[in-house]
C-alpha positions as CSV (number, residue, x, y, z in Angstrom):
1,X,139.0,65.6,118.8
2,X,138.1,68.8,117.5
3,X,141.0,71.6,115.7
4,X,141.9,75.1,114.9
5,X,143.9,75.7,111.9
6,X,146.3,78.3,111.9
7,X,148.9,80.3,109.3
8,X,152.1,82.0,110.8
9,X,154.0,84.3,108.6
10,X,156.8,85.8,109.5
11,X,159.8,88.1,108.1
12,X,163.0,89.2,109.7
13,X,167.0,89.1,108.6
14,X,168.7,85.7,108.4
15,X,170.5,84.0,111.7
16,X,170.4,80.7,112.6
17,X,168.0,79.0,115.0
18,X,164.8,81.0,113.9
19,X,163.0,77.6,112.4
20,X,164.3,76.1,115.5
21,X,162.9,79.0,117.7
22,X,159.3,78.8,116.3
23,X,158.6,75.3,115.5
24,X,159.5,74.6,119.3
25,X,157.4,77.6,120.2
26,X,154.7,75.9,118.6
27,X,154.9,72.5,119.2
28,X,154.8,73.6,123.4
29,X,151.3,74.6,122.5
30,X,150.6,71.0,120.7
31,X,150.4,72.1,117.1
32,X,151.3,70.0,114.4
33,X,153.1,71.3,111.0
34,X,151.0,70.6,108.0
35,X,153.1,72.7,105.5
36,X,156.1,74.8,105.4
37,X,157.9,76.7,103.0
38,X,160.8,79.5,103.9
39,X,162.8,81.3,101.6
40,X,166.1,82.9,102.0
41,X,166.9,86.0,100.1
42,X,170.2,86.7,99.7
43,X,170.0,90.1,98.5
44,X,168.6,91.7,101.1
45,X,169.5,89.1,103.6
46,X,165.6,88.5,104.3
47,X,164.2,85.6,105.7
48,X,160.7,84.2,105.2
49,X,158.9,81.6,106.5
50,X,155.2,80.6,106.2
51,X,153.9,77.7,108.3
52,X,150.3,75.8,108.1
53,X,149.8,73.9,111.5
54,X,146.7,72.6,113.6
55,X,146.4,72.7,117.1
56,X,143.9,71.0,120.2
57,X,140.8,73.0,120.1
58,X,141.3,74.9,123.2
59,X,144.3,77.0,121.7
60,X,143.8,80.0,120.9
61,X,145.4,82.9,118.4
62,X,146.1,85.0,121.6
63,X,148.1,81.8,123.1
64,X,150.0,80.8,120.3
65,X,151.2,84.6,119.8
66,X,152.1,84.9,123.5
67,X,153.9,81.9,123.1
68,X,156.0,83.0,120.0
69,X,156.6,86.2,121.7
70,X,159.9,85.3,123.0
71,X,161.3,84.7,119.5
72,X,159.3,87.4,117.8
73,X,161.5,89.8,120.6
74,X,165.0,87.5,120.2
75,X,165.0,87.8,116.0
76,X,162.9,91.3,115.8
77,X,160.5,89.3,113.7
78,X,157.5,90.6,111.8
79,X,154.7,87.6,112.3
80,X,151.3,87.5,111.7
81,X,149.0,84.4,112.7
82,X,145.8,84.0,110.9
83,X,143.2,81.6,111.9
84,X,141.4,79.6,108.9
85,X,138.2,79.2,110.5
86,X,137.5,82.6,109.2
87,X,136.4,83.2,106.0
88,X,138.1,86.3,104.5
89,X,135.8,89.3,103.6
90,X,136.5,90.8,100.2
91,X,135.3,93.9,97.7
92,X,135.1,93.4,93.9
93,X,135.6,96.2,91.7
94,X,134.6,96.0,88.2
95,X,133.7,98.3,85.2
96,X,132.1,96.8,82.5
97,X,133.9,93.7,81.3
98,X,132.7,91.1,84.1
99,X,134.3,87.8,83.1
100,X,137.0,88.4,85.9
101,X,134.3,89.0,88.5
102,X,132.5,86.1,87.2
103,X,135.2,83.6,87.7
104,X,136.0,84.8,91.2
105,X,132.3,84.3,91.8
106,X,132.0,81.0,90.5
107,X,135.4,79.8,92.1
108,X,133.8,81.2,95.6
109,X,130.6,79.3,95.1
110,X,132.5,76.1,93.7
111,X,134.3,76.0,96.9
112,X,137.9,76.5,95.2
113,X,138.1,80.0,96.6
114,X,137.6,80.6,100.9
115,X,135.9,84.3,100.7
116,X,133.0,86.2,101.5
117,X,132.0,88.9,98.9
118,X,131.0,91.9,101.0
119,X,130.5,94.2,98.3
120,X,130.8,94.7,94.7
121,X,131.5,98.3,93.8
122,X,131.3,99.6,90.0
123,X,131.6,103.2,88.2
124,X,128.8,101.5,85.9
125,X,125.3,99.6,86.4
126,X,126.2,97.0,84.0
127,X,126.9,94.3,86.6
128,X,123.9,95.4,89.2
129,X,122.0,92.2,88.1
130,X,124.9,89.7,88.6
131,X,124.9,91.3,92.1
132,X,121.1,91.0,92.5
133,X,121.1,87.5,92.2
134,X,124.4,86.5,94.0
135,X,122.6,88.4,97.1
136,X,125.5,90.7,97.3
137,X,125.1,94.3,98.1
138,X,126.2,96.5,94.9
139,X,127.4,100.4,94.7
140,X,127.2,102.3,92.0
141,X,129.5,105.3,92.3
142,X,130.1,107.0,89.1
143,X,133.7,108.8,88.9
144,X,134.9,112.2,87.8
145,X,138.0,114.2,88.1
146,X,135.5,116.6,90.4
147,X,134.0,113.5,92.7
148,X,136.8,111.1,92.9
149,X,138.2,112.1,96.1
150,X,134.8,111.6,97.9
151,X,134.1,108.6,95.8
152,X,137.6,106.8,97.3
153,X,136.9,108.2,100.7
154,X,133.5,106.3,100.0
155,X,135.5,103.3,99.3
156,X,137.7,103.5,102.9
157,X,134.7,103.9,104.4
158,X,132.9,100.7,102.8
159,X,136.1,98.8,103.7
160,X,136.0,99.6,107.2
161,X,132.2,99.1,107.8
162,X,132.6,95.8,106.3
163,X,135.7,94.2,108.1
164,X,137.0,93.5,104.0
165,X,140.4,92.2,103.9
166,X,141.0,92.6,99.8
167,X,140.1,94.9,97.3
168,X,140.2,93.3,93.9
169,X,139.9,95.1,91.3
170,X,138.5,92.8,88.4
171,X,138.9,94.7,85.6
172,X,138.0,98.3,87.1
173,X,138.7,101.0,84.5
174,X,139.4,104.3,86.8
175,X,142.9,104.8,88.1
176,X,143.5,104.7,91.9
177,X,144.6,107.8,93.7
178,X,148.2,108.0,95.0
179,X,146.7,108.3,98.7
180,X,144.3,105.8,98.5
181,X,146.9,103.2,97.2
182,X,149.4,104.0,99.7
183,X,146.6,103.8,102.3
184,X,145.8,100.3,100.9
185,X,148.9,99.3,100.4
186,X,148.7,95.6,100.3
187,X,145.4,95.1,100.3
188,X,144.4,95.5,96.7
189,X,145.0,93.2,93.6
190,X,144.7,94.3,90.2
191,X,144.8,92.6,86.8
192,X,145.8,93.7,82.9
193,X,147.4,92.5,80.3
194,X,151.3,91.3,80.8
195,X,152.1,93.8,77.2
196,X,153.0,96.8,79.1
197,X,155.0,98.7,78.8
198,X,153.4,98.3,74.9
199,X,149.9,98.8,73.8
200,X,148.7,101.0,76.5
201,X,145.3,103.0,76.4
202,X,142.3,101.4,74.6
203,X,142.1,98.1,73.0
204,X,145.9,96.5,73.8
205,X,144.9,93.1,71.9
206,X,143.6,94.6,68.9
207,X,146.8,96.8,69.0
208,X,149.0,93.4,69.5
209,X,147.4,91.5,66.9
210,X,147.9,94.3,64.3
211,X,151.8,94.1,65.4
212,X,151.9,90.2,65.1
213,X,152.5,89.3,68.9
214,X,153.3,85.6,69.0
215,X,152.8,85.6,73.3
216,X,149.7,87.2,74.8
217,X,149.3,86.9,78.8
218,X,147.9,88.8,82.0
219,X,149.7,90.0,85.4
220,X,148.0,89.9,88.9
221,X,150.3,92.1,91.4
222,X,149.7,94.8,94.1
223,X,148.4,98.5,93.4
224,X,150.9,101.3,94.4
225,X,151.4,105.0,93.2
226,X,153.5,103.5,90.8
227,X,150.6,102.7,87.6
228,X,150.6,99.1,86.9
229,X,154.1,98.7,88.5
230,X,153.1,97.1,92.1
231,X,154.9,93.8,93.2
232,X,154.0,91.1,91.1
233,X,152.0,88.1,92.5
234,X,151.0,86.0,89.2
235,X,151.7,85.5,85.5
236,X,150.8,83.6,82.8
237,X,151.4,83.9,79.0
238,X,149.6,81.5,76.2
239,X,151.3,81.6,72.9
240,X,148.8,82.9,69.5
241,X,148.9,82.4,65.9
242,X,149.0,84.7,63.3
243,X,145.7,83.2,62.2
244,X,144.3,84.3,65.4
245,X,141.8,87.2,64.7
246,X,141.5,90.1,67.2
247,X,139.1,88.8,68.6
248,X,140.6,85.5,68.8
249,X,143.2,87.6,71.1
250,X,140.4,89.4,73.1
251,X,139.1,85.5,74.2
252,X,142.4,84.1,74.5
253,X,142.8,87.1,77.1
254,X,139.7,87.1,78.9
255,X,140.1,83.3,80.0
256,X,144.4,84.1,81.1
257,X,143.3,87.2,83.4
258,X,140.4,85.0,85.1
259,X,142.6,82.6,85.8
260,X,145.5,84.5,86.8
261,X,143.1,86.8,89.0
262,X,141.6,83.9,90.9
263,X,144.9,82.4,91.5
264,X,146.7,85.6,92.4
265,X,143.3,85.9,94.9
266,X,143.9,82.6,96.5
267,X,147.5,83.0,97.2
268,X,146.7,86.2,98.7
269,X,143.8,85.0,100.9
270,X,145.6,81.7,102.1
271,X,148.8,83.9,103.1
272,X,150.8,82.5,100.2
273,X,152.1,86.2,99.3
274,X,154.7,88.4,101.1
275,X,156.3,91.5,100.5
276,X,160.1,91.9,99.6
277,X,160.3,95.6,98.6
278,X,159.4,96.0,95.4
279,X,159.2,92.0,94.3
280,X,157.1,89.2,96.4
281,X,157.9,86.0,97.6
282,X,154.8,83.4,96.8
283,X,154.6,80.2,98.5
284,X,152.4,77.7,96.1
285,X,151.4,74.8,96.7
């Protein structure tokens, strides 16, 4: 017998009886629970609960959302159900360091990552031929301080004509506007070095092995007005020796923000990641 798979995510204040509410709401409709993970927060008094579930064939998105209506209305939930017979459309932005945008190519082609490349948009032509022979169409929109608002409006429109669900920006070296990441809020992953506050501006690993770091590492998280302060998704930190070299450094970081890109993209994509203010609660598996 033939299935649909399904995500629900939802978000509303704590009360009893909301598990309750929606696993009954689901099982009316025949679906069985493959995973579930929920998470109180006390601080805010925020509940979250994501749930992975099949159901018979014949059930659709629209029925299961009609179904959970009645709680939705009874808890003032904020739910979203994603079907994962579709394969999520994304943009890749790079400059000219690629080895983010190759690993999210190869982990897409390995199977490892569910997307569909749509585009991949660069303020250089360094990365046209990568493009070229991964078939995917590539945009070459160089930006100044005069042409970046119509380069960004460029961008809306590209994400809109192409149904994209993520922009991720895989090592892409131009700051993004205050509209446009308020406009995207949510919808765009970046990735740098975890030294920040320290070593900003050109070469942060050659700056961190002249200062004798002992801990190197890369952050994934959410683009907002705020530079390099969005919620955080994903971390990781590798410790270095002071026999290292700087280039030694500038490996050992290429490989961490690959890795923490691509997982950071895969949380994201199988609706492991939701918002709480200014932090985010990440469901792994």
């Amino acid at each position: 017998m033939s299935e649909n798979s399904y995500i629900l995510k939802l978000a509303c204040d704590d009360q009893p009886g909301i598990v309750a509410a929606v696993t009954t709401a689901l099982a009316s409709r025949g679906a069985n629970i493959v995973e579930s993970n929920q998470f109180w927060d006390r601080q805010t008094n925020q509940f979250f609960l994501r749930i992975s579930f099949s159901t018979p064939s014949e059930v659709s998105r629209d029925t299961l959302e009609l179904a959970l209506k009645p709680s939705v209305d009874r808890f003032d939930m904020k739910v979203k159900v994603e079907d994962l017979s579709r394969r999520p459309k994304i943009i890749i932005m790079v400059s000219k360091f690629d080895h983010a945008m190759l690993h999210l190519l190869y982990q897409i082609k390995a199977g490892w990552l569910n997307a569909e490349v749509v585009a991949i948009v660069s303020n250089h032509e360094d990365a046209r031929s990568i493009a070229d022979h991964e078939a995917i169409p590539y945009y070459h929109w160089k930006v100044t301080k005069e042409n970046k608002p119509e380069q960004e409006a460029r961008l809306l429109d590209l994400v809109r004509d192409t149904g994209a669900e993520l922009v991720v920006l895989a090592r892409y070296m131009q700051v993004l506007s205050n509209d446009l990441s308020s406009r995207l809020f949510g919808m765009v992953i970046n990735i740098h070095h975890s030294f920040l506050p320290s070593f900003k501006g050109a070469k942060p690993y050659h700056q961190a092995h002249e200062r004798g770091v002992k801990l190197i590492g890369a952050t994934a998280h959410y683009v907002t007005p705020d530079l390099d302060e969005g919620p955080i998704i994903e971390q990781e930190t590798e410790r270095v020796s002071h026999a290292y070299t700087s280039e030694d450094f500038v490996a050992s970081g290429r490989d961490i923000e690959s890795r923490v890109l691509a997982r950071a993209v895969k949380y994201h994509l199988e609706g492991r990641v939701m918002l709480n203010k200014h932090r985010t609660v990440v469901f792994t598996p």
